[in-house]
Each structure stands twice: as C-alpha cells, then as structure tokens.
N, C-alpha and C positions, 0 to 999 in steps of 0.2 A: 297538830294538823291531823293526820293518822284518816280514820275511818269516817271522826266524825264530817270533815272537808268533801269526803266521797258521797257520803250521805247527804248531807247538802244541798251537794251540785243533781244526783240522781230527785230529788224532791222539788228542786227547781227548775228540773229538766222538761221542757213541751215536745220533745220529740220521740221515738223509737230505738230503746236498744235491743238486738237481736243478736247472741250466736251467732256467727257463719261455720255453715255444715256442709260438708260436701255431701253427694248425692249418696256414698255409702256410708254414711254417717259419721264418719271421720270429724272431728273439729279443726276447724280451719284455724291453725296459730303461725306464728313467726316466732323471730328472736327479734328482740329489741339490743340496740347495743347505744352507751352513754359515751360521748367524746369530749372529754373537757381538759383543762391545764387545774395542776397542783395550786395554782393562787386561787382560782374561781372554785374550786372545790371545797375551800376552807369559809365560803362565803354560809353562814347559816341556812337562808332559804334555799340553795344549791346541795347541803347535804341532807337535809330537810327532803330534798326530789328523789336524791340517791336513794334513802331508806324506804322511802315508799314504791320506788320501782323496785328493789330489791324484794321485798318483801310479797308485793302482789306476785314475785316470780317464784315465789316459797310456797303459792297457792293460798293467797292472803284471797 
C-alpha cells in the first residue's frame, strides 16, 4: 500500500488540497489518536492503516 495508494488517490483527486495556516503562519495541526481492541488489530488491512498513520507522523 505505502506511498504509491497516496499517489493514487492525490491523481484521482478533483478537488483542493491546501495547508491550513493561521494568520501568523503557524501550521494549523492536531494529534490524531487510533482506538482499536488487540483482535481487530491483528486483522492485516488494520495494521496495514497502523503503519501508514504511524509513519506519515514520522514526517512521511
């Protein structure tokens, strides 16, 4: 899945992605947090999500 799934979806994308900036230029971020149980986490496509959130938080 990785980079090329992102690429992808950005090439098949018709709409506007933008940054949000605050007015002193600041980047406007959050935390994202994953809530799941130990069985749904062993599911492939569930760790599969894990790695790729993890890593975009690596500055992927």
């Amino acid at each position: 899945m990785g980079n090329s799934s992102r690429d992808m979806f950005k090439k098949n994308f018709k709409g506007q992605i933008k940054p949000l900036i605050f007015k002193n230029g600041q980047p406007f971020t959050r935390s994202t947090y994953l809530l799941y149980s130990n069985s749904v986490a062993k599911l492939p496509q569930v760790r599969e999500f894990i790695k790729i959130i993890q890593n975009r938080n690596k500055g992927d």
